[in-house]
C-alpha positions in Angstrom: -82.0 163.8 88.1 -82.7 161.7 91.4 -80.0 159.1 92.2 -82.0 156.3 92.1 -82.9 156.9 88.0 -79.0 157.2 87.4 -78.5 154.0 89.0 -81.5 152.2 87.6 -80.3 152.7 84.5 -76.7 151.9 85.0 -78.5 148.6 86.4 -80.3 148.3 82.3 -76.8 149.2 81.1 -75.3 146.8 82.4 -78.3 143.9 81.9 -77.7 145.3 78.1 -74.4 144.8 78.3 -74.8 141.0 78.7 -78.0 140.4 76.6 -75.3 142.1 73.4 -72.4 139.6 74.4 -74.5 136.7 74.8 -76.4 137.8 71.4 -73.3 138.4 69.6 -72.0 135.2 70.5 -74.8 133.1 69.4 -74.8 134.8 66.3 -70.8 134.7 65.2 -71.8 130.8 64.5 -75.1 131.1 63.1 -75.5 132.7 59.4 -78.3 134.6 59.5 -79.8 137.1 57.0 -79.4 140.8 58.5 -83.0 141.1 59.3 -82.9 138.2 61.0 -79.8 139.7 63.2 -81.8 143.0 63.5 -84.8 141.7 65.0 -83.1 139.4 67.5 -81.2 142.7 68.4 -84.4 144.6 69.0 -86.2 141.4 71.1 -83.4 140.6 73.0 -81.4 144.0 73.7 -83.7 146.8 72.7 -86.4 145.6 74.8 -84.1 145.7 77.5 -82.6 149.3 76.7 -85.9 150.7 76.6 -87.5 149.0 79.3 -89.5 151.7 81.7 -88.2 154.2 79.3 -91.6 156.5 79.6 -90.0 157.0 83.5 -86.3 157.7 82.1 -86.4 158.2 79.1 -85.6 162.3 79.3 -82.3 161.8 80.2 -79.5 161.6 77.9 -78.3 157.9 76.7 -75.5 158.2 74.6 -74.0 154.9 76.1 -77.1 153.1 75.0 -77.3 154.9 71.6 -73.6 153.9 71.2 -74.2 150.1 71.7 -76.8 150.1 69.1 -74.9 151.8 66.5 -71.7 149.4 66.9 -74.1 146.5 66.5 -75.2 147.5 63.6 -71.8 148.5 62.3 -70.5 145.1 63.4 -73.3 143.7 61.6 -73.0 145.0 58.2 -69.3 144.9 58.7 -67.8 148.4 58.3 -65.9 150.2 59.9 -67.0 151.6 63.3 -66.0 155.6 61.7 -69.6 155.2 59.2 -71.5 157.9 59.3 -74.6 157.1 61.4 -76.6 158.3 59.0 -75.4 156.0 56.3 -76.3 152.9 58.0 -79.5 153.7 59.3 -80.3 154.8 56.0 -79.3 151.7 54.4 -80.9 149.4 56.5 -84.0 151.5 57.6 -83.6 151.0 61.5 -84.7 153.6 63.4 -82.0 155.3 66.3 -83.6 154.2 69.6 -84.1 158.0 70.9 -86.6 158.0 68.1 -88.4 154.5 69.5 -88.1 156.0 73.2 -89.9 159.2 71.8 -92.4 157.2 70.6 -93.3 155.2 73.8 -93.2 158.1 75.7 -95.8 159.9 73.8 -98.2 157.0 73.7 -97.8 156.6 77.4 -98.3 160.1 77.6 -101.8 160.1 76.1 -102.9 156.8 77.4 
């Protein structure tokens, strides 16, 4: 892959990794339902994980994919050893691969 993808999205990595801090701060004083936490998670951090992902998105991002799942985990308070697929099953959010897919194909046939 060209250097300048890698580092672009170690640049979104790292933009992600402050938009989750800043989240999770506001959030440890506010009690919000889990939806409610969910969709601030996909406005605020998602966005920024998937942004320009039809250009990028082939590439593997497990760090990104990581990030997600301990939100959620932190979220509904278990332990960070839960089985993916028992979370995303009980809550019915998608893994972000799957959302990334999704763009790309659109963008594809636009």
């Amino acid at each position: 892959m060209c250097r300048n993808v890698n580092s672009a999205i170690v640049t979104l990595y790292n933009k992600t990794l402050k938009a989750l801090y800043s989240l999770n701060s506001m959030l440890k004083d506010l009690h919000l339902p889990i939806t409610v936490r969910f969709n601030l998670f996909d406005t605020y951090v998602a966005s920024i994980m998937n942004y320009c992902c039809e250009i990028w998105g082939f590439s593997k991002s497990e760090r990104f994919e990581r990030n997600h799942n301990k939100f959620l985990k932190q979220t509904l308070g278990v332990k960070l050893t839960t089985s993916n697929y028992a979370f995303f099953g009980e809550t019915g959010q998608l893994p972000l691969c799957i959302k990334r897919n999704v763009r790309k194909v659109k963008y594809r046939f636009k």
